[in-house]
C-alpha positions in Angstrom: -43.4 14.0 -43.8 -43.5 17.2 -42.3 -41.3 20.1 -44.5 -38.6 22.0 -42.2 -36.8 24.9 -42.6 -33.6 25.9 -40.5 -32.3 29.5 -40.4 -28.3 30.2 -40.2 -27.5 26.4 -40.7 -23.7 27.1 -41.2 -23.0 27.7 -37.4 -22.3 24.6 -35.1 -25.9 24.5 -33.5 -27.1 24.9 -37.1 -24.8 21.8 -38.4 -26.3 19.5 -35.4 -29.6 20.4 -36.3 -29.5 19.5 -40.5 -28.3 15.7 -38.7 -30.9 15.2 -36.3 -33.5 16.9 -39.4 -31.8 14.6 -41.7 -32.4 11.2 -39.8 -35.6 11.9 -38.3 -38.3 9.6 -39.5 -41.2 12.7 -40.0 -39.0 15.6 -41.5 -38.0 16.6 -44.5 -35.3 19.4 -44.3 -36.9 21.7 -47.5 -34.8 24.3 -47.1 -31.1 26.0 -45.1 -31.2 29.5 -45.4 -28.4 31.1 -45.6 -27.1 34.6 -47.0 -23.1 34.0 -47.4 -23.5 30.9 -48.6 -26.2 30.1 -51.4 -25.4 27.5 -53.6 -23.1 25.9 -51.7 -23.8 22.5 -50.6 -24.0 21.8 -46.7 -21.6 19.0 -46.7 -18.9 21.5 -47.6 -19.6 23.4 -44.6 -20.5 20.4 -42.5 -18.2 17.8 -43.4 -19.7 15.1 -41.9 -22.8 15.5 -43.4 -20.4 14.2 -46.8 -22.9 11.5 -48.3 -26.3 12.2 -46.2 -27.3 15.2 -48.5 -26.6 17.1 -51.6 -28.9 19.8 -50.2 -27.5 23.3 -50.8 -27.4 26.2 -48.8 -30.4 28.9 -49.7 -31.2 32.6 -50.1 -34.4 31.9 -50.2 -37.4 30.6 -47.8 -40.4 28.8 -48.3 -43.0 30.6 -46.1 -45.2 27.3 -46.2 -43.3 24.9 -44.3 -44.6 22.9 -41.6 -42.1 24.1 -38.8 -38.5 26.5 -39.5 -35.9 26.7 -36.4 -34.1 30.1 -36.1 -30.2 29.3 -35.5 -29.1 32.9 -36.0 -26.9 35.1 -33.5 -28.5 36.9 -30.7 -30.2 39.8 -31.8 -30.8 38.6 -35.4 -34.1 36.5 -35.0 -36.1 39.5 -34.8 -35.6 41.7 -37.6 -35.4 38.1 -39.3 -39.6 37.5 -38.9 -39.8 40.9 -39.2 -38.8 40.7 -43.1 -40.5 36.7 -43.9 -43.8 36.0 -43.0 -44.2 32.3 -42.8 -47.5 31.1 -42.8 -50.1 31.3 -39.5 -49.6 27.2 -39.1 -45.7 27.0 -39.2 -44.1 26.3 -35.9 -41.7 28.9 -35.1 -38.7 27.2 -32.9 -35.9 30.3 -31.6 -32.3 28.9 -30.4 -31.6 32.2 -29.0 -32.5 34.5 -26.4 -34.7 37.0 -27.8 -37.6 35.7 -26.6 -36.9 33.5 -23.2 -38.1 36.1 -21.1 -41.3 36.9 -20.2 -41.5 40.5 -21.1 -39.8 39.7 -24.4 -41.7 36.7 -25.4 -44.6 38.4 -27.2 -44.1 40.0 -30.9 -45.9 40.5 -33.8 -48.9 38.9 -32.8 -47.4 35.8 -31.4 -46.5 34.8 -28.0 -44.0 32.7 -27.4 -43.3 30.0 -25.1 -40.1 28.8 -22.9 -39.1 25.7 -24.5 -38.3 23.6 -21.1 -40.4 20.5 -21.5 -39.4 19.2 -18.0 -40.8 22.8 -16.5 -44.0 23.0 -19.0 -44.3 20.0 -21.0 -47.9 20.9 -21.3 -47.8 24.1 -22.4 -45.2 23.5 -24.7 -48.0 20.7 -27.0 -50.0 24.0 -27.1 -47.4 26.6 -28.5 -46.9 27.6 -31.8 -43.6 29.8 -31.3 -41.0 28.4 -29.3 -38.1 30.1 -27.1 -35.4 27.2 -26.5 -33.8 27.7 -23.3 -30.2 28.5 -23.8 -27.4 25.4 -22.6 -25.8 26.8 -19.4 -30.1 27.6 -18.7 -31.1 24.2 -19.3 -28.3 22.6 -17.4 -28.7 24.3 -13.9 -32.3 24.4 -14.2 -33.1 20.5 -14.4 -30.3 20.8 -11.8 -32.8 22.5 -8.9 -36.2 22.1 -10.5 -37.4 19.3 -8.0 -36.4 21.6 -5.5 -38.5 24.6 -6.9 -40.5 23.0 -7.8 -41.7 21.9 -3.9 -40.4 25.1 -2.9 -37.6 23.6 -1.6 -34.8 26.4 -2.4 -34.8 28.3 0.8 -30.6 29.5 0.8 -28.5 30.8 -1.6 -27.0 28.5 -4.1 -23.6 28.4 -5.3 -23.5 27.2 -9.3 -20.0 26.3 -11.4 -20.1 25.0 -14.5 -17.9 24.3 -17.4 -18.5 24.4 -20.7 -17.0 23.2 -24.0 -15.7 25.6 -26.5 -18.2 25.2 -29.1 -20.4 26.8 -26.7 -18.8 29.9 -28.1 -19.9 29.2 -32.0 -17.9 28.7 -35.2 -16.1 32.1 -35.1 -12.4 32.5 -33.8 -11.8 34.8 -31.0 -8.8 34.9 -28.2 -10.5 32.8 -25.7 -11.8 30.2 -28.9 -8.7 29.7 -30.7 -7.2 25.7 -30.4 -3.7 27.3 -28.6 -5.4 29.1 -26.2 -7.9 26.8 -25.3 -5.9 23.4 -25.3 -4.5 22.6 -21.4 -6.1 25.8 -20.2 -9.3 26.7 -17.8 -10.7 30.3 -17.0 -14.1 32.1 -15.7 -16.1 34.1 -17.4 -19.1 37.0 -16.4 -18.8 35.8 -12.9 -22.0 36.2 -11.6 -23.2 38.3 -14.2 -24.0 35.5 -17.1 -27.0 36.0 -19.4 -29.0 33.1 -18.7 -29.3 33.8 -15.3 -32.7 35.8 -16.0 -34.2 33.1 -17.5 -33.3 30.7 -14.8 -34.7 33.1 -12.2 -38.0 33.1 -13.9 -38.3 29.6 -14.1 -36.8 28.3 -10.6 -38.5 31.0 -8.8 -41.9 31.0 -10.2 -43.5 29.3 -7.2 -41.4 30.8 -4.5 -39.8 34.2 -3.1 -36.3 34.7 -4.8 -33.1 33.0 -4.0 -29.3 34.1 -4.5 -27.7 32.4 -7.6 -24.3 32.8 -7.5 -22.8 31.6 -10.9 -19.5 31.1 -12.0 -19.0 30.0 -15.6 -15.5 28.3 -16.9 -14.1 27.5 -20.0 -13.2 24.2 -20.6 -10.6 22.5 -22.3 -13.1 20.0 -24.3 -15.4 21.3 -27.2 -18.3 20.1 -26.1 -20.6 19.6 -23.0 -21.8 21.3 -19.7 -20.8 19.9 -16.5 -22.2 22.2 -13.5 -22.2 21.9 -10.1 -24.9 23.2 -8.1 -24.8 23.5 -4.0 -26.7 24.7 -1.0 -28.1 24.2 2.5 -30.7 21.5 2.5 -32.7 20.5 6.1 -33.9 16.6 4.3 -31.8 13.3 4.0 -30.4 12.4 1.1 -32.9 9.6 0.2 -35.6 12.4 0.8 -34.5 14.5 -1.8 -33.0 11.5 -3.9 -37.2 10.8 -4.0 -38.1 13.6 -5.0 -35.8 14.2 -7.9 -36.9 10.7 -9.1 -40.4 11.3 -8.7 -40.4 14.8 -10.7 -38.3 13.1 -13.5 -40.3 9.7 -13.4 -41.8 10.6 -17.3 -39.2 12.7 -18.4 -37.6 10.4 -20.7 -34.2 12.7 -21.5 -33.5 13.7 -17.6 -31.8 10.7 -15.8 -31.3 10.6 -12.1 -28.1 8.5 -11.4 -27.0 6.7 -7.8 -23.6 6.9 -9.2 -21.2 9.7 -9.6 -22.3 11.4 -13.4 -19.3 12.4 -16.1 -19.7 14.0 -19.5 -18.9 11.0 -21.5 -22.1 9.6 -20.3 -24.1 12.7 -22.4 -22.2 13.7 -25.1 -23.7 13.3 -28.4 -26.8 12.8 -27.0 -30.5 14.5 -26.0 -29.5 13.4 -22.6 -29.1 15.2 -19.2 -27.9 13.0 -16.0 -28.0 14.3 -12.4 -26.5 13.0 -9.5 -27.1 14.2 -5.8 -24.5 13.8 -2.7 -24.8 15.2 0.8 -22.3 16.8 3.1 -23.2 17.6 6.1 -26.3 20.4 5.8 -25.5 20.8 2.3 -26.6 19.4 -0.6 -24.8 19.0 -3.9 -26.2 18.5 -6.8 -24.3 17.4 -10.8 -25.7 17.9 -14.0 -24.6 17.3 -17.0 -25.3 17.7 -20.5 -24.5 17.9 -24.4 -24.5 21.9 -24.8 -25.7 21.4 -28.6 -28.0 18.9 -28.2 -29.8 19.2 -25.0 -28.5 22.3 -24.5 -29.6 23.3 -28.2 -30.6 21.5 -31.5 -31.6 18.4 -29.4 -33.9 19.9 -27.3 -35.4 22.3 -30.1 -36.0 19.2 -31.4 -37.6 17.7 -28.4 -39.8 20.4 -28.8 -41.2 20.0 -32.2 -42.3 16.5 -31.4 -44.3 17.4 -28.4 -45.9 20.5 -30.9 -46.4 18.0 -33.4 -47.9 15.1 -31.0 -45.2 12.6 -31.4 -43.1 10.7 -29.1 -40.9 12.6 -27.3 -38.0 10.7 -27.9 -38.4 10.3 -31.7 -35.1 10.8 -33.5 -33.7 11.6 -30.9 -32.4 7.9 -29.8 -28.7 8.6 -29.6 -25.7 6.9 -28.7 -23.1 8.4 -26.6 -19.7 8.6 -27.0 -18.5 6.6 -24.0 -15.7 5.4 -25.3 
């Protein structure tokens, strides 16, 4: 069993990722480190961990684990590893953006890697520091990777996509708040939403850059992505219905689907489905994901099994709520 650490486990992202530590078959979840809350055991924070643990929050770390996952706020992850040293083998996995880009991804001596297995599985086995994509990031990326991938993105793509409200964190604010929320839908940072960088990097890699216009909503769900992706596209439909299925073919957690895709189809799960339609010239293209599991704790997950050599897919075997 390997020893695991997690970082800011009171949050949401930190609560999904003490269940998946909890039930995986390799880990054993030594420590959750948290500074407002030593002492206090997790299940009182995460209620429906009642009866899987009588762990208790930390103030302290142990340096020697095997692998420790950052779930603190933007901004916080570096002064973090600037004050604990863990040791020169312990996989360092980061759930926020400090270190997606490029030009941000080396500190201290480390160098961190984007945590996209379906872009760079292979570097990924390599790594030793993570960067774990951020939700809205992983969602429209498996959306038009085939494409990039093949250099196929050659007009200016028009993105919406909703997103749950725990995509916002535990903490209470205007647009967060149950009354607001309930029976409502708004935009957000039209076309000016942080994870566009790290999309640009990754889509256009290979290829002279294309317009991303993005448009972010608020949903009236708490959890879940579900993002629309379109643009001009010269193939058939059964062209680029291959090549989506070919670029997924071992890519156990991306699904491409003949049928129309929903969010009940993902949520609670490590899953993302995609479905393609054609109108005309244009192509349109549906993604949809669990924000805090493939999005998040799932994937960062994902990621530690491929650092570690294990299947992919280990722990992370779950059932959706269709129903």
């Amino acid at each position: 069993m390997k020893k695991v650490g997690i970082i800011g486990g009171s949050g949401i992202t930190g609560g999904e990722l003490i269940r998946l530590v909890l039930n995986h078959p390799c880990l054993s979840l030594d420590f959750v480190y948290s500074t407002t809350r030593p002492g206090t055991r997790l299940a009182e924070t995460h209620s429906d961990l009642l009866g899987q643990t009588t762990l208790c929050f930390s103030d302290k770390v142990n340096p020697e684990v095997e692998a420790v996952f950052l779930c603190l706020g933007h901004g916080h992850s570096k002064p973090f590893l600037e004050a604990h040293h863990f040791s020169d083998t312990t996989v360092i996995i980061d759930l926020s953006n400090e270190f997606r880009l490029q030009k941000e991804a080396n500190f201290q001596s480390e160098s961190f890697v984007y945590g996209l297995p379906e872009y760079q599985r292979e570097r990924i086995q390599q790594a030793r520091c993570i960067a774990n994509p951020g939700c809205f990031a992983t969602a429209i990326q498996l959306a038009l990777l085939p494409l990039a991938h093949h250099q196929s993105i050659n007009n200016s793509v028009h993105i919406n996509a909703v997103t749950g409200s725990t995509g916002a964190g535990v903490g209470l604010s205007p647009t967060t708040h149950f009354s607001w929320r309930n029976q409502n839908v708004s935009w957000y940072k039209p076309f000016t939403h942080q994870h566009l960088d790290e999309i640009e990097e990754t889509l256009f890699s290979k290829q002279e850059a294309r317009e991303l216009l993005f448009l972010p909503q608020r949903g009236n769900f708490t959890r879940g992505i579900f993002a629309t992706a379109y643009t001009r596209y010269d193939g058939s439909l059964q062209e680029v219905q291959d090549l989506f299925e070919n670029y997924y073919e071992n890519h156990p957690f991306t699904q491409v689907s003949q049928k129309e895709v929903h969010l009940k189809q993902v949520i609670n799960t490590n899953q993302c489905h995609i479905h393609l339609h054609q109108h005309q010239d244009y192509l349109l293209i549906t993604s949809v994901l669990d924000n805090l599991l493939k999005g998040a704790s799932g994937q960062a997950l994902q990621n530690l099994n491929l650092i570690m050599g294990w299947e992919e897919t280990l722990g992370l075997q779950l059932k959706a709520t269709h129903y």
